[in-house]
N, C-alpha and C positions, 0 to 999 in steps of 0.2 A: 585723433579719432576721425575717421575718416565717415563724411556724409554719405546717409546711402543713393543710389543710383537712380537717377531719373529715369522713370519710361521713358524709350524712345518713341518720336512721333510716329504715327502710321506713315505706309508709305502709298505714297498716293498708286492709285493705278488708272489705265484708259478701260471703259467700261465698252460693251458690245458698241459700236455703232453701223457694222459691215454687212451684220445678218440677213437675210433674205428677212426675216422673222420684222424686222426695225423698217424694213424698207417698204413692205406692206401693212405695216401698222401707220406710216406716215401717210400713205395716199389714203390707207383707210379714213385719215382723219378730214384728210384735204380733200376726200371727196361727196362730204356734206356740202357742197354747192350745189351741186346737181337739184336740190333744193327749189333754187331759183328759175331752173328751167321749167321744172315741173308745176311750181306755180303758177309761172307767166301762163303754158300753155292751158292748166286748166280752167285761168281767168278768162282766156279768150274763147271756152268754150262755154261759158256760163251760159245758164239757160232761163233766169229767173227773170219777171216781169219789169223789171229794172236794170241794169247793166251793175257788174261789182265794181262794189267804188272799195278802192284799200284803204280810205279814211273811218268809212264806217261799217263795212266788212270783216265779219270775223273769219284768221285762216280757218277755223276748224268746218267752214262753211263750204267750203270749196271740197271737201271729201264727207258732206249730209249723202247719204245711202238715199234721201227721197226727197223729193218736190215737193214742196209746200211751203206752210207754215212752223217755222221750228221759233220758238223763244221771243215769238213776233216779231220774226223776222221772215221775208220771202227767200226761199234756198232754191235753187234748183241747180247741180253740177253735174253734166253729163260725165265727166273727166271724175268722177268723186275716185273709184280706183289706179286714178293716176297718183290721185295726190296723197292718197291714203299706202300707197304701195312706195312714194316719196318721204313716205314718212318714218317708214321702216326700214327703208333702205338707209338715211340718212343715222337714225339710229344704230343701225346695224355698223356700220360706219365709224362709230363713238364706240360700243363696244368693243370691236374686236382692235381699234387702237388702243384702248385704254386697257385692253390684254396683253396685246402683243409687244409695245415699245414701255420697253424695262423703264425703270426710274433711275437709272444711273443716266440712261442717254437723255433724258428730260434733262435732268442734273446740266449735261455738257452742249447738248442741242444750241446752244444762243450761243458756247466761246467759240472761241478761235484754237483753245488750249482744252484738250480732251482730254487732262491728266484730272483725277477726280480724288481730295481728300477726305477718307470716308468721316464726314461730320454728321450730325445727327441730324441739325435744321434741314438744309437742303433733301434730306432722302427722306424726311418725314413729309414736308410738302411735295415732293414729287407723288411720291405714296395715295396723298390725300388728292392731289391732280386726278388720277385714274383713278381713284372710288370714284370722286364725283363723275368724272368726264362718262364710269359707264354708268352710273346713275342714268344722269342726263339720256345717256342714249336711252337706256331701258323703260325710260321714260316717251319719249316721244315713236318708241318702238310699238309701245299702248293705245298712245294717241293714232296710230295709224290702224291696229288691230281694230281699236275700241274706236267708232266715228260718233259725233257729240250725238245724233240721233238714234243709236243704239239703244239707249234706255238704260246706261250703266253709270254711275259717277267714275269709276276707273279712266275714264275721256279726261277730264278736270284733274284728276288725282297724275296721270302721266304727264298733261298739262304744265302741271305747277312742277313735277319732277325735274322737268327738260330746263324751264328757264330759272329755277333756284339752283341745283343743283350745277347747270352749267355756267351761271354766273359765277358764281363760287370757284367752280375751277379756273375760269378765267383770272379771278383776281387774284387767286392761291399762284398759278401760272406765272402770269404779269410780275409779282412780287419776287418770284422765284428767279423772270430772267432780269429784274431789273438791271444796268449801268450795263448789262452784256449784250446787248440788242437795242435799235430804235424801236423795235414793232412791239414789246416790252408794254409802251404806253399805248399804244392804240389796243393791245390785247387788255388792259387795266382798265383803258375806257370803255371799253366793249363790255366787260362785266358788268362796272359800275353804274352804263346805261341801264342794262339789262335789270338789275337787281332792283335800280331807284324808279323803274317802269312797274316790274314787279309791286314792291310796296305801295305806288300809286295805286295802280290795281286792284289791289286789296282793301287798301282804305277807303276806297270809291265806288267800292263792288262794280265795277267797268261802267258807275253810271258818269259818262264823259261825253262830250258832245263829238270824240272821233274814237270810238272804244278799240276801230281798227288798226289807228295810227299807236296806240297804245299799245295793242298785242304786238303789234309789230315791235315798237322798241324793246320789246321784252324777247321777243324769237329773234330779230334780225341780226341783232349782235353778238347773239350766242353761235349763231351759227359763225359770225365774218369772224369772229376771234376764234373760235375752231378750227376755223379754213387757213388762216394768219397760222396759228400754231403748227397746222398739217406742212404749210410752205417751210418753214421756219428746220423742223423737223427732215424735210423731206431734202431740202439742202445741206442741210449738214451730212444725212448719210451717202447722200448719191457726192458729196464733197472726199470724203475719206474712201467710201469704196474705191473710186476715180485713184487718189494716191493710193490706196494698196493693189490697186493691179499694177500700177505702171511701177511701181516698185518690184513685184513681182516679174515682169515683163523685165526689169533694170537688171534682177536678180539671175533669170534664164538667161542674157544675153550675156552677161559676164561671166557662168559658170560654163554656156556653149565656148565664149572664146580663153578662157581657160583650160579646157579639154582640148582645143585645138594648138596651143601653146605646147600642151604635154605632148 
């Protein structure tokens, strides 16, 4: 009596990574740095009766719409539209990557080997990668619409979006490229800061004797593991695009002197 027949395994395949679609979703992602410019230059144009110190400076201080007194604290940022129009941009940024670059190329982005067995683990946590990542963004997309002196909690609500939510994908991420990438652990710590700055945060209601050095562990890492993942992402495809042209290029040259043979 003859046993019956095992399923045979799936057969693996290589998932997009050539797309015009992959290759602007990767700078999309890489290009939350810009971030840091627009910070620097709004500090340097601060205008409040103290100079901003980033120890005890809140970012969301640097894009107050007015001069004064917010939260007992002195605000004044001539640049608040820089940083506020930075903040969207940067968001926007997280969105349309966490649209545009499929979860298969997440999946193969850190190998070497682009052949992809469709297993459930892997494609679920990529999945959940880009919930959060445009979380994250749609969150600090708020924070940029909504400035803390607006008069809205929705400021605090896009707040807490941008750094749980991109924590989270950092360490879903990290996890995802672990043993396949060195930058693997630096994107794991980047969350792991971000998340354990977070819950300080919370338990302390920001009363800390540097509440900015605190905000910052929580924004700064989210964003450098963002920008890590953009690199990460953005080599891999300008890596295969590169071999599929010149394969292509390999392919005309040999069917031109073929044709010349006949």
């Amino acid at each position: 009596m003859s046993s019956a027949p095992s399923a045979a395994p799936a057969a693996a395949f290589i998932p997009d990574t050539v797309s015009t679609r992959q290759y602007i979703g990767a700078w999309s992602v890489l290009s939350v740095l810009q971030y840091f410019a627009a910070e620097a230059a709004v500090i340097g144009a601060w205008a409040g009766p103290k100079p901003y110190d980033l120890r005890t400076g809140y970012i969301s201080d640097l894009g107050a719409l007015n001069c004064g007194v917010f939260d007992g604290r002195q605000v004044c940022s001539p640049l608040n539209w820089l940083m506020n129009a930075s903040f969207v941009v940067q968001g926007l940024g997280m969105l349309l990557g966490a649209f545009l670059l499929s979860s298969g190329l997440l999946c193969v982005a850190a190998r070497s080997d682009l052949r992809l067995q469709p297993r459930r683990k892997p494609w679920l946590a990529a999945v959940w990668v880009r919930i959060l990542t445009g979380t994250a963004g749609a969150g600090t997309v708020i924070v940029g619409l909504v400035p803390e002196d607006a008069g809205s909690g929705w400021h605090i609500a896009g707040a807490v979006m941008y750094f749980l939510a991109g924590a989270a994908a950092l360490l879903v991420l990290g996890i995802l490229w672990l043993r396949k990438t060195n930058f693997a652990w630096f994107i794991l710590v980047c969350g792991a800061v971000s998340l354990a700055a977070l819950a300080t945060g919370g338990l302390t209601g920001m009363d800390v004797p540097e509440p900015g050095t605190l905000e910052r562990l929580m924004g700064y890492p989210v964003t450098l593991g963002m920008a890590t993942a953009g690199l990460v992402i953005a080599r891999q495809v300008h890596r295969h695009r590169k071999e599929v042209r010149a394969g292509r290029s390999s392919a005309r040259r040999f069917g031109f002197a073929g044709a010349e043979e006949d």
